[in-house]
FILO-23936 format. One record per residue (C-alpha): residue in one letter; x, y, z. Coordinates in steps of 0.02 Angstrom, whole numbers, padded with zeros to 5 digits, always signed. Layout:
N
AXYZ
...
//
This chain:
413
X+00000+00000+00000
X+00081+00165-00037
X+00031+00332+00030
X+00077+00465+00079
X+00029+00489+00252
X-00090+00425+00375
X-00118+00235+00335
X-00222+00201+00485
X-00354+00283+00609
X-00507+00348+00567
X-00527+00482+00439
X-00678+00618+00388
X-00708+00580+00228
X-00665+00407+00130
X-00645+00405-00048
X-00650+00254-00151
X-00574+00303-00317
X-00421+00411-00361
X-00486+00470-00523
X-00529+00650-00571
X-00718+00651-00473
X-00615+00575-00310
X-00483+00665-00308
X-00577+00826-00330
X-00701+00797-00197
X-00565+00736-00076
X-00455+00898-00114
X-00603+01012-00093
X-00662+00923+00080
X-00467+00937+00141
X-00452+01101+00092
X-00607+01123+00202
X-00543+01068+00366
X-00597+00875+00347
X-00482+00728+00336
X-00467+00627+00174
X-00419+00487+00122
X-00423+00437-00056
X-00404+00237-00098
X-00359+00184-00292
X-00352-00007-00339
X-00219+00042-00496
X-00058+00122-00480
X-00053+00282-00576
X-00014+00330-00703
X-00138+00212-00791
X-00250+00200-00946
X-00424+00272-00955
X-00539+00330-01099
X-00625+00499-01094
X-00509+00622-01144
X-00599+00796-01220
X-00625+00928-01107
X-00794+01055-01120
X-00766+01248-01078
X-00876+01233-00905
X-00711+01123-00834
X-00637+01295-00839
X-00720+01348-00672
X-00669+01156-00572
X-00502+01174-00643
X-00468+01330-00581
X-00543+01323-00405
X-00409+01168-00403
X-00311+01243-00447
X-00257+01155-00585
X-00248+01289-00745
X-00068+01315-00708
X-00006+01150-00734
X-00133+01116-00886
X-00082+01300-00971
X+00103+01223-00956
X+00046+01059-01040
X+00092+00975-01180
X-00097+00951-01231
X-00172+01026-01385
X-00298+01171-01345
X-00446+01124-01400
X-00548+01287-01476
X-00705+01200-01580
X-00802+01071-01620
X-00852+01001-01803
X-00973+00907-01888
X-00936+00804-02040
X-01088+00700-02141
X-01066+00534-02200
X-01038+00586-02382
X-00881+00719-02318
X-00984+00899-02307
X-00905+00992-02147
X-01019+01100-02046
X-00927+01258-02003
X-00824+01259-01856
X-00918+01284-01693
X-00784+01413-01589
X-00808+01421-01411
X-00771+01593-01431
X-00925+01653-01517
X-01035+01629-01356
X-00882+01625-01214
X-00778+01769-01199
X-00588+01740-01151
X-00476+01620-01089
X-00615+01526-01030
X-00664+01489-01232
X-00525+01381-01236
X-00501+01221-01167
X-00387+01050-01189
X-00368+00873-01264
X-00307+00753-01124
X-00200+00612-01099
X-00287+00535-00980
X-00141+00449-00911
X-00075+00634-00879
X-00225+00699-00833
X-00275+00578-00712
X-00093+00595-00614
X-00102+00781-00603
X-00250+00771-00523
X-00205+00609-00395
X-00025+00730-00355
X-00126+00898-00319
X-00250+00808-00200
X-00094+00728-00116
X-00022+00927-00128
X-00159+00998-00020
X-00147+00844+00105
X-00258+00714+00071
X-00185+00535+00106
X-00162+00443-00066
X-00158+00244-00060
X-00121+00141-00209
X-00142-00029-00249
X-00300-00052-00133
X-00459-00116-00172
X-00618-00108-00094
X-00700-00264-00071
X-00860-00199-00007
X-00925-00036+00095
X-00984-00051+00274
X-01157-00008+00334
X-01203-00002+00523
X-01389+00007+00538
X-01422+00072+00376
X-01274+00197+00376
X-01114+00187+00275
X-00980+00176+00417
X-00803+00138+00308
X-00756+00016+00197
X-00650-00139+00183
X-00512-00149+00083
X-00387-00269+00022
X-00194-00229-00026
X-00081-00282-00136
X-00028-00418+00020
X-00217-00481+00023
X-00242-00446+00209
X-00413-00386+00228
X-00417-00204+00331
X-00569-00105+00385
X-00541+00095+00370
X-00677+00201+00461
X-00741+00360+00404
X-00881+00449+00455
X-00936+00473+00262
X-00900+00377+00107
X-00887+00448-00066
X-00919+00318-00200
X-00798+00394-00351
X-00759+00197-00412
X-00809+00240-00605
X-00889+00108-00709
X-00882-00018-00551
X-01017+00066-00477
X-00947-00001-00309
X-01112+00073-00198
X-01219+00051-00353
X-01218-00138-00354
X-01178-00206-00177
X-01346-00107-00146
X-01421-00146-00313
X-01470+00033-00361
X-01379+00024-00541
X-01500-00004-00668
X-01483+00033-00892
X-01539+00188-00953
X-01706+00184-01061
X-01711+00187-01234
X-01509+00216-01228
X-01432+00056-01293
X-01259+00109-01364
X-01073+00006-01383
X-00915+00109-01396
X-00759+00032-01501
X-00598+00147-01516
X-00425+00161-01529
X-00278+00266-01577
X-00156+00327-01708
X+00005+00407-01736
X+00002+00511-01893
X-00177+00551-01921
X-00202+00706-02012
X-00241+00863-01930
X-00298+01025-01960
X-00192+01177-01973
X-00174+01346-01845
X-00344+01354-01730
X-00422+01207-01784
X-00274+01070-01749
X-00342+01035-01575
X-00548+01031-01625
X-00651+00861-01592
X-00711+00799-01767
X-00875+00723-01754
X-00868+00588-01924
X-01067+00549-01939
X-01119+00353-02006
X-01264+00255-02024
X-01387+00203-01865
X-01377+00387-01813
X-01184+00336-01770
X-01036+00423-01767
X-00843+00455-01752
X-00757+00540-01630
X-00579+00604-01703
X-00468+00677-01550
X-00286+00743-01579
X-00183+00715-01437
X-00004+00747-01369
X+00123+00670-01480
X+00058+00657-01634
X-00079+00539-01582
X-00254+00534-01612
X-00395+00444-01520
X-00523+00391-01642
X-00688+00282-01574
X-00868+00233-01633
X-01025+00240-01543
X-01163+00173-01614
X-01309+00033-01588
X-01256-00140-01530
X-01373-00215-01661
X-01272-00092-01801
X-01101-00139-01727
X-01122-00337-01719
X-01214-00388-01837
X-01107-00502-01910
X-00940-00507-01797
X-00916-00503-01611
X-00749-00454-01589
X-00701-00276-01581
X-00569-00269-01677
X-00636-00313-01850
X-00801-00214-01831
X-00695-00068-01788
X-00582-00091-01920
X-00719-00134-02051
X-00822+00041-01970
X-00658+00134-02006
X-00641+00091-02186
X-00823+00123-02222
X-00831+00297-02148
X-00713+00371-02305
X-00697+00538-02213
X-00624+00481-02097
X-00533+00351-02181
X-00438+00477-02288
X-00386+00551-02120
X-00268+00407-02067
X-00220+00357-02246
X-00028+00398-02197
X-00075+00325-02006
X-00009+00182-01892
X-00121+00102-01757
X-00044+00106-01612
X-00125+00013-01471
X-00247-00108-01474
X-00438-00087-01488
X-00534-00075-01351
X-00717-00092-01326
X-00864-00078-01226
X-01035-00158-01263
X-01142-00056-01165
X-01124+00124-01104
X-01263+00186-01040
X-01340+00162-00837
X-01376+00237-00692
X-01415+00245-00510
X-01588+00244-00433
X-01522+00348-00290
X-01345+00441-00280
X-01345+00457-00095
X-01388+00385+00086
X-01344+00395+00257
X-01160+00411+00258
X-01100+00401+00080
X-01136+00473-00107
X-01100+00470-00264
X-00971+00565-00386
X-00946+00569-00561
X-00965+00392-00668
X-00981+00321-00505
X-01183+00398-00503
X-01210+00372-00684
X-01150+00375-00877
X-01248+00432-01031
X-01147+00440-01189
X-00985+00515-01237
X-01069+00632-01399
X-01066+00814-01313
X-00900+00749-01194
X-00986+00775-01040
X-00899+00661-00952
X-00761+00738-00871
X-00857+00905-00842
X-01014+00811-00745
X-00861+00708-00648
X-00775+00896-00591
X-00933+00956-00566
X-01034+00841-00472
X-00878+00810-00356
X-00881+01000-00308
X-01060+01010-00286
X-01048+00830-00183
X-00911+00913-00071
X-00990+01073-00023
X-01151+00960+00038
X-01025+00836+00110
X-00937+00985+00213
X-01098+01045+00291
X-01173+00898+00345
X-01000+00858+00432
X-00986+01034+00515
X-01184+01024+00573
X-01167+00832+00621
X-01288+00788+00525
X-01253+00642+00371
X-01380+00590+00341
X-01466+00555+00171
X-01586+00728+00155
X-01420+00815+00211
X-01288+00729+00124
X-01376+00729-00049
X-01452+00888-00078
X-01353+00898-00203
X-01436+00778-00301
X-01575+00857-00364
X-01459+00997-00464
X-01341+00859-00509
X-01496+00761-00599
X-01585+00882-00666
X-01430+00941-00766
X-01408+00778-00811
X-01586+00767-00886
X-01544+00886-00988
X-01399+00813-01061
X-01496+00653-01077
X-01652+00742-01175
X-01502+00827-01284
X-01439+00648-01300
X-01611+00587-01355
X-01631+00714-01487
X-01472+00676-01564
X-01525+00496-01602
X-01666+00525-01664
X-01669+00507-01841
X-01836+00639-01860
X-01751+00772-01788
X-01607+00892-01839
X-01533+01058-01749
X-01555+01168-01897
X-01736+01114-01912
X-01755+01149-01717
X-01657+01322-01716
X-01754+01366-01876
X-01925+01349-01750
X-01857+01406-01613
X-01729+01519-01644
X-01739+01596-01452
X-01659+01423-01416
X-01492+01454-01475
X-01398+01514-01304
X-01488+01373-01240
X-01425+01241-01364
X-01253+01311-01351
X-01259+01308-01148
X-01292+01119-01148
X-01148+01093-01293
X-01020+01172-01189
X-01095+01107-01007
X-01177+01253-00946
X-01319+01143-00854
X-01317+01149-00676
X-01407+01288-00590
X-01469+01359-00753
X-01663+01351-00777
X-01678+01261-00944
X-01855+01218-00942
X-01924+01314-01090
X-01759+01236-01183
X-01844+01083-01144
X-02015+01111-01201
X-01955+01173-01347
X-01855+01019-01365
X-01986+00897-01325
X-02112+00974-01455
X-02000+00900-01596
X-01915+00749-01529
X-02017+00637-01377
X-01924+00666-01228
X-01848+00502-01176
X-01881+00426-00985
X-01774+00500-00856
//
């Protein structure tokens, strides 16, 4: 087990996870007078997916202090976002800038591996315990009330940690979610991801070298085309299980036949070398019937995932970690952790999220297109752009929604 301080004795605030939601939450509850402890089964740095960056990370970043280190980065800035058919017409450009005025217009394309580590060291910077190569085996309730958790090392010697609340930030695992069987699919949002990456994929020139390319296919599918440091690019598919596996099961050659198919993008890594495998996942999409209870909540993937099209993920991980923290601080300062207390965030957290997932709906929905809504409802257009570049939480987006719903069904939620 390695850490960096405290190893035993009862701590504040346990974190299971020492990705970007943990690590945020546990250096914004440190910072705040509690003590932390953050536990992470891998030893960084390590691989992870999820690597495009919205402008509303600006505000997380900074209050994490964080921009330094990214400014300093060897990451591509990331200005805009485009759209490209499946016969090769390019939408415009969409620049940040048009709607968000400054620095904050700008934002980056992450290594994750990077990423990840600068934001594991600046939580162990402002003094929260870091310990690697420990899993949880299973959270501990005393009646009814998360208590601490048990964990296992990399010496297999079972060892309880106490903590008087226990953030869930485990990702994907879900850790909370299914040892109390709250995880459940999304509705009506069945979609498998396939990706991998490239050296030597063409990129743009000047502004638009660091943009996300969004290739569209068949099924209401699409590409994501991500440069990254070192002349990489990350380049995945998204689209309906039934699309994807019709005739093959393995990853590989469905990605590889998807690639070829989609010419645009095709002619893109004519001169380009895979260079890692391809990876996969077969269903994307679920969610958490309740994000909080006596003594514990959850951050980030941890509470649920949608869909990577509008790369929410890493904003909704910053941001529902900060809003998780402030709740977390004042129900430890009143005494009080309970469930009401502990997870009044939730409500803001899940509304936001609706949104997202109505935005989500419309996309894949083969009756409905953007122009055609903006062309109705062209008082929508702040409010289209907010959701693209994350500005959902706290915002009242209801008439957004109607508006939205009027043309496309609004899907369960």
């Amino acid at each position: 087990m390695a850490a960096n301080g405290r190893t035993n004795g009862d701590y504040d605030v346990c974190v299971m996870g020492g990705g970007p939601a943990g690590t945020a939450a546990a250096t914004f509850l440190q910072r705040a007078g509690h003590r932390c402890v953050a536990l992470e089964q891998s030893t960084f740095p390590r691989y992870h997916i999820g690597e495009s960056l919205i402008p509303h990370t600006f505000g997380p970043l900074e209050r994490l202090g964080l921009l330094p280190k990214l400014r300093e980065s060897h990451f591509p800035e990331k200005f805009s976002v485009r759209f490209v058919s499946p016969d090769g017409k390019e939408s415009n450009p969409f620049y940040f800038s048009e709607i968000i005025p400054g620095e904050m217009s700008r934002t980056w394309q992450v290594e994750r591996s990077e990423f990840d580590q600068l934001c594991l060291d600046n939580a162990r910077e402002n003094g929260v315990d870091i310990c690697s190569g420990v899993a949880v085996d299973e959270v501990l309730f005393e009646n009814g009330r998360a208590v601490g958790v048990r964990t296992r090392a990399d010496e297999n010697k079972p060892r309880e940690i106490r903590a008087k609340v226990v953030i869930d930030a485990t990702g994907a695992t879900t850790l909370i979610g299914k040892q109390l069987d709250l995880r459940e699919h999304v509705p009506g949002l069945n979609k498998s991801a396939i990706w991998s990456y490239y050296r030597g994929g063409h990129r743009l020139e000047g502004i638009d070298g660091g943009e996300t390319t969004v290739f569209m296919i068949a099924d209401r599918g699409w590409f994501w085309y991500i440069p990254l440091p070192d002349d990489i690019v990350s380049v995945g598919i998204v689209a309906s299980p039934d699309y994807l596996f019709d005739e093959q099961e393995e990853f590989e050659p469905v990605f590889l036949r998807e690639v070829e198919r989609c010419q645009p993008l095709a002619q893109r890594l004519t001169k380009a070398e895979r260079t890692q495998p391809v990876r996969g996942i077969r269903r994307l999409a679920y969610r958490n019937r309740q994000i909080a209870g006596d003594g514990w909540v959850m951050v980030g993937d941890a509470a649920a995932f949608l869909d990577p099209i509008y790369s929410s993920g890493l904003f909704l991980a910053l941001a529902s970690a900060e809003l998780a923290a402030k709740c977390v601080d004042e129900a430890l300062k009143s005494g009080d952790i309970s469930a009401a207390r502990l997870g009044s965030f939730a409500g803001e957290l899940t509304k936001g999220i609706g949104v997202i997932r109505q935005l989500i709906g419309a996309f894949y929905d083969p009756t409905f297109s953007f122009r055609g809504f903006l062309e109705q409802f062209p008082d929508q257009r702040a409010a289209l752009i907010d959701c693209l570049v994350g500005n959902v939480l706290e915002q009242d987006m209801s008439s957004f929604q109607a508006a939205l719903a009027s043309m496309t069904p609004p899907p369960a939620w």
